[in-house]
VOGU-3710 file (C-alpha; in Angstrom, 3 decimals, decimal comma):
1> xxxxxxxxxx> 0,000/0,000/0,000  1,301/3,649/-0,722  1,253/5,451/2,420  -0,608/9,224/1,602  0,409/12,439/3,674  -2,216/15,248/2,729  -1,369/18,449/4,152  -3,636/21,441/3,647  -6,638/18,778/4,028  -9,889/20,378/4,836
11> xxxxxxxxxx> -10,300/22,699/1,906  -12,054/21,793/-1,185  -9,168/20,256/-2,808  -8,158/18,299/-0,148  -11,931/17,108/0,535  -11,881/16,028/-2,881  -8,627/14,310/-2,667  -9,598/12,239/0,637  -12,602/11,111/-1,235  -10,727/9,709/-4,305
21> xxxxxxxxxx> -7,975/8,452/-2,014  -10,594/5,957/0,287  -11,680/4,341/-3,060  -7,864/3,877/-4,108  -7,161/0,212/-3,501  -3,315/0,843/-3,475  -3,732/4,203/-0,915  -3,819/4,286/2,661  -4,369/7,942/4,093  -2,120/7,733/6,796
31> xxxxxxxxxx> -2,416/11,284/7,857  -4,313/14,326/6,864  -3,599/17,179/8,257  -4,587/20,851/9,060  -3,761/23,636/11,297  -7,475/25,702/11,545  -9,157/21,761/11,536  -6,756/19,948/13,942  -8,457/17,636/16,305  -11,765/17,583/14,220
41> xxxxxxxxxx> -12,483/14,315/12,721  -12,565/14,461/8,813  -16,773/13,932/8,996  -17,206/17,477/10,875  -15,169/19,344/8,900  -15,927/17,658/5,058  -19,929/16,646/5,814  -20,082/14,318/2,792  -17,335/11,947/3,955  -19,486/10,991/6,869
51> xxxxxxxxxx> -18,011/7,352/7,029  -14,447/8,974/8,218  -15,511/9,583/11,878  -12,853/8,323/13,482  -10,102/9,944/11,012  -9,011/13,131/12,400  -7,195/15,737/10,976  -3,371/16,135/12,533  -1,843/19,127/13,340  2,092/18,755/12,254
61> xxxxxxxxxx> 2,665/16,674/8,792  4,599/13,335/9,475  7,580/12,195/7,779  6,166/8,707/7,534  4,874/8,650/4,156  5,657/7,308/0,619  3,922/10,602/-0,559  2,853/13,739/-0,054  -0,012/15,991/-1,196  -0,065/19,718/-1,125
71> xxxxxxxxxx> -3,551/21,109/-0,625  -2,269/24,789/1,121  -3,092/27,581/-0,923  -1,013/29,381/-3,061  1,994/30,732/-1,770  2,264/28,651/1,474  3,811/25,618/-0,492  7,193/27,385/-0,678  7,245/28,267/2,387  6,039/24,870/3,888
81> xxxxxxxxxx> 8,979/22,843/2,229  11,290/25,400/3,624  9,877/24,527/7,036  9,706/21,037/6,021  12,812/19,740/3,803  11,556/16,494/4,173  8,695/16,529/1,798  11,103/16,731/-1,493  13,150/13,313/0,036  9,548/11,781/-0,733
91> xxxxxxxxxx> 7,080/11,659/-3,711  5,311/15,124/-3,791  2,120/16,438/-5,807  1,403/20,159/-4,895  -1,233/21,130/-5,888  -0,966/25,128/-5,586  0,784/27,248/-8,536  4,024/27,708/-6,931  5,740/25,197/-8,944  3,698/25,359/-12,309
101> xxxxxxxxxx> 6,228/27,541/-13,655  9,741/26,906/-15,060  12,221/28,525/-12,584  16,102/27,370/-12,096  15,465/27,436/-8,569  13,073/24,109/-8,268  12,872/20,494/-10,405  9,232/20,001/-10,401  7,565/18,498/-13,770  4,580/20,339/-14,930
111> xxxxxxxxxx> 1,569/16,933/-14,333  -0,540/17,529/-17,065  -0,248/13,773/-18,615  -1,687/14,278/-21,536  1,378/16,450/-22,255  4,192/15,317/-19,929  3,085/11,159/-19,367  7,046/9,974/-19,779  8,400/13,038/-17,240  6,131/12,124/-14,628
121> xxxxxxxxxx> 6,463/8,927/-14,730  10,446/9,988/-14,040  10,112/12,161/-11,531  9,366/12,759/-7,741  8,187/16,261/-7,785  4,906/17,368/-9,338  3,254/20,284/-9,973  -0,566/19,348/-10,427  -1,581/22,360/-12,947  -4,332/24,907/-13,007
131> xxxxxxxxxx> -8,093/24,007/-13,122  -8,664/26,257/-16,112  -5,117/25,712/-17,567  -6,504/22,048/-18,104  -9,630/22,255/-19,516  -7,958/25,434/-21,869  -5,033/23,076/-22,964  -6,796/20,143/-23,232  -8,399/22,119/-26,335  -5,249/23,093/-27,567
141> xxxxxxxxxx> -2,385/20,661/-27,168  -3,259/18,481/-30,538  -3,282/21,883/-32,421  0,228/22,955/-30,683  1,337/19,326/-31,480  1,325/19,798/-35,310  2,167/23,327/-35,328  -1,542/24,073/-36,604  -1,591/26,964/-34,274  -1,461/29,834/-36,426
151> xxxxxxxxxx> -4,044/32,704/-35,917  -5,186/34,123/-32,458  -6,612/31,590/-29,781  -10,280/33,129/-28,481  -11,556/31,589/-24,607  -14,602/32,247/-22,877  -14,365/29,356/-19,870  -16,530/29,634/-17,355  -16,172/27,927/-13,832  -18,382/26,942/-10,351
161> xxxxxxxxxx> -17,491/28,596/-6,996  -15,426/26,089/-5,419  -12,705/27,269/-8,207  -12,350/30,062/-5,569  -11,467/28,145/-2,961  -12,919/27,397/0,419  -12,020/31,137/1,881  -14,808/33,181/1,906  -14,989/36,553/-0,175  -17,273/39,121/-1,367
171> xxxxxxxxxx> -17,790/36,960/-4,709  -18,634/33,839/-3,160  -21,572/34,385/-1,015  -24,652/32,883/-2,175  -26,187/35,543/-2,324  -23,738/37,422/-4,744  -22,774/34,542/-7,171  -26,989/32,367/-6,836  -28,742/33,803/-10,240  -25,860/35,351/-10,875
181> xxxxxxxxxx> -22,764/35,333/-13,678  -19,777/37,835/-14,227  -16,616/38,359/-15,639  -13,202/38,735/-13,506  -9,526/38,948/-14,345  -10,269/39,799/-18,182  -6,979/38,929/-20,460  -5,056/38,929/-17,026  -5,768/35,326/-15,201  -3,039/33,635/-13,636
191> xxxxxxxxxx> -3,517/30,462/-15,807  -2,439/31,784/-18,887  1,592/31,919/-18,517  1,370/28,278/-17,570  -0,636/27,938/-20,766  1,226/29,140/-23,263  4,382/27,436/-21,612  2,735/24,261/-22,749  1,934/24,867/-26,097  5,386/26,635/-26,062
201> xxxxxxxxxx> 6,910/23,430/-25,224  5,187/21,668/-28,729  5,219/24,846/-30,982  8,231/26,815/-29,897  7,915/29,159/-32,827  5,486/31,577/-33,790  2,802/30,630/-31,279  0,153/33,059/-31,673  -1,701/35,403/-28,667  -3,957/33,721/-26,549
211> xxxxxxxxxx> -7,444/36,282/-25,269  -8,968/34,597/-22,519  -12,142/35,621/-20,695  -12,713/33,856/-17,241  -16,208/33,859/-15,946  -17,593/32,989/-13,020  -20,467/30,806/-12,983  -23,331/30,283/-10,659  -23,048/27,113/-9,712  -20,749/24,642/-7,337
221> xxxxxxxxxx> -18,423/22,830/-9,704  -17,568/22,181/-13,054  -15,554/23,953/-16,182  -16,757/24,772/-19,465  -14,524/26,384/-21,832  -15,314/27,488/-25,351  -12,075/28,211/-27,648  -12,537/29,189/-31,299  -9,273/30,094/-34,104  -9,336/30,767/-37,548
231> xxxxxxxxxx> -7,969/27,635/-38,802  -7,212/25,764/-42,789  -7,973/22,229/-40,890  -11,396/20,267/-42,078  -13,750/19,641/-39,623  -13,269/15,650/-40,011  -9,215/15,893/-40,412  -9,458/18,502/-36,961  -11,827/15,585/-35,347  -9,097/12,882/-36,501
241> xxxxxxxxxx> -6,382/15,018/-34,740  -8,037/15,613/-31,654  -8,636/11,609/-31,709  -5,243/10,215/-32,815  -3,428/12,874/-30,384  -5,846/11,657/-27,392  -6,154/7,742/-28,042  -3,302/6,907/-25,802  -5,030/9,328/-23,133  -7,974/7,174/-21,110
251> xxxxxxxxxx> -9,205/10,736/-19,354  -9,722/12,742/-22,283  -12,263/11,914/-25,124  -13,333/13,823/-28,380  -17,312/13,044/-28,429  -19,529/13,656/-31,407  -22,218/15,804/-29,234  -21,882/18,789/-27,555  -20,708/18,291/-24,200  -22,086/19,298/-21,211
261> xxxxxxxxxx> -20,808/20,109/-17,917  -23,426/18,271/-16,140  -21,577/14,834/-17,593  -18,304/15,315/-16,009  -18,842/16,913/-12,368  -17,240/13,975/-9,823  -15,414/12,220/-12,654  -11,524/12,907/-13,604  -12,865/13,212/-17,332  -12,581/15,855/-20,043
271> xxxxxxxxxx> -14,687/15,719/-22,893  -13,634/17,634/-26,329  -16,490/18,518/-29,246  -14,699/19,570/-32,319  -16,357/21,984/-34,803  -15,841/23,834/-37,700  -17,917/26,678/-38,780  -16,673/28,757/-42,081  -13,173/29,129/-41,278  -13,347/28,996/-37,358
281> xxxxxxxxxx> -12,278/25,689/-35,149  -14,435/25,505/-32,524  -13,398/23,110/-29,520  -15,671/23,196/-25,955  -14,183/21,294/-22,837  -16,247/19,913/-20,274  -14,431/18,696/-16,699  -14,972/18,589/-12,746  -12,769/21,691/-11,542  -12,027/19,699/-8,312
291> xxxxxxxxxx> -11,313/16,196/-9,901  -9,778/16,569/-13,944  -8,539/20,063/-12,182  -7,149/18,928/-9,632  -7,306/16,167/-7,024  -8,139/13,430/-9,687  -5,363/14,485/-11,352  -3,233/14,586/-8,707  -3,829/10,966/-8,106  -3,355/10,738/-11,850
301> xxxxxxxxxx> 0,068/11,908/-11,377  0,572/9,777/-8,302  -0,587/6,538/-10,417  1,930/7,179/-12,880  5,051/8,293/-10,718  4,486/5,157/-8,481  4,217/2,903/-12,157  0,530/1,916/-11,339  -2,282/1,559/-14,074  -2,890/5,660/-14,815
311> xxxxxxxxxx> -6,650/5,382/-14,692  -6,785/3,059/-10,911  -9,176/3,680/-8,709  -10,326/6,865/-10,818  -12,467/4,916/-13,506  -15,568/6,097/-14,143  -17,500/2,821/-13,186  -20,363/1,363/-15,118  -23,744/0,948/-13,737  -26,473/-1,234/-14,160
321> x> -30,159/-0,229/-14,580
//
């Protein structure tokens, strides 16, 4: 069994990743810790894991792992493995954006594995990427792949409330974001460096601008992001690129309908619809903010780094009617 540290564990993210761990069969949580929740039994803080009553949450992370997961918010995770040089002589997934960047100064591998699958497998430090940085890439990466990306990249994604975080603020009350929609950080979200350092990494040269509008959405989870680009591709050979680049990818599948959010929430899927209209490519991606971005990945990551099956214990299991 791979013995799980999760520090940072009682906001959304790290709700989310105790979930996915208990149905793991190869994980056993063997701490999860937080400093606001210590002494609280998982159950009272995250309601909806109301089996895990006798689970509480630590106060001081434990060397006594195989892994670690870092649920802090961003900023803290830099400052937690300075208090705690431990963590990088074990496997580590953080899951904040202090690592998501290149920088001389740290060895972390970017753990998007639709992009990176043979670096994380290599590797004992991972930096889980964005929640719209997926879904946004996801769209992209086939495109980047064969240089196809030519004229400028148009986003509208919109995302539910717990893509905020658990911390409460003026635009997460119910009663601000319930009947409610708006736009916020207009050609200026954090996401998009990380972006374009993907699609940098498969078209070096000439990529073109990237405009992207992020919208909140009023509703709990789930990402929905509409790209369009002026592009020479068919619609059927843009479908059979989406399909051939994503075949070896069990997460991410290029469906004939349009997707719907609805679909994915709870499931570590993304699905792609491929369009063309006139001259314009239009791709919409559908995924769970809290699993695809971000704790399903995570265990994603942890699957492959640990040379288990990529999809275990996050298949999307069949049921009977």
């Amino acid at each position: 069994m791979i013995q799980v540290g999760i520090i940072g564990a009682a906001g959304y993210t790290g709700g989310e990743l105790i979930r996915i761990a208990t149905q793991h069969p190869e994980i056993n949580i063997k701490y999860a810790s937080s400093r606001s929740q210590a002494g609280k039994t998982i159950s009272q803080v995250h309601e909806d894991l109301f089996a895990l009553d006798q689970l509480q949450f630590e106060a001081k992370p434990s060397p006594d792992v195989d892994i670690v997961f870092l649920c802090t918010g961003h900023g803290a995770s830099r400052q937690l493995l300075q208090e705690n040089p431990w963590i990088l002589d074990r496997k580590v997934v953080d899951l904040s954006q202090d690592y998501r960047m290149k920088d001389d100064g740290h060895s972390f591998v970017y753990g998007l594995p639709e992009l990176n699958k043979d670096r994380i497998k290599g590797t004992n430090q991972i930096a889980n990427p964005g929640c719209f940085a997926t879904a946004i890439q996801l769209s992209l990466l086939p495109l980047a792949n064969t240089r196809a990306l030519i004229e400028d990249v148009h986003v509208h994604a919109i995302t539910g409330s717990t893509g905020a975080g658990q911390k409460l603020r003026a635009t997460t009350h119910f009663s601000w974001r319930n009947n409610n929609v708006s736009v916020y950080k207009a050609f200026e979200h954090q996401h998009v460096g990380e972006i374009r350092q993907s699609l940098e990494q498969l078209q070096p040269e000439d990529l073109p601008p990237l405009h992207f509008i992020p919208i909140r959405g009023n509703y709990t989870r789930g990402i929905l992001a509409s790209v369009h680009l002026r592009s020479s591709l068919s619609e059927a050979d843009a479908i059979k690129l989406f399909q051939s680049y994503y075949e070896p990818h069990p997460f991410t599948r290029v469906v004939q309908e349009n997707p719907s959010v609805k679909q994915v929430v709870n499931t570590n899927y993304c699905l792609l619809n491929v369009r063309k209209h006139g001259d314009i490519l239009h791709i919409v991606s559908v995924m769970d903010n809290l699993v695809k971005g971000a704790s399903g990945q995570a265990i994603q990551n942890m699957n492959l780094m640990f040379g288990l099956d990529e999809d275990q214990g996050l298949k999307l299991k069949s049921v009977a009617f």
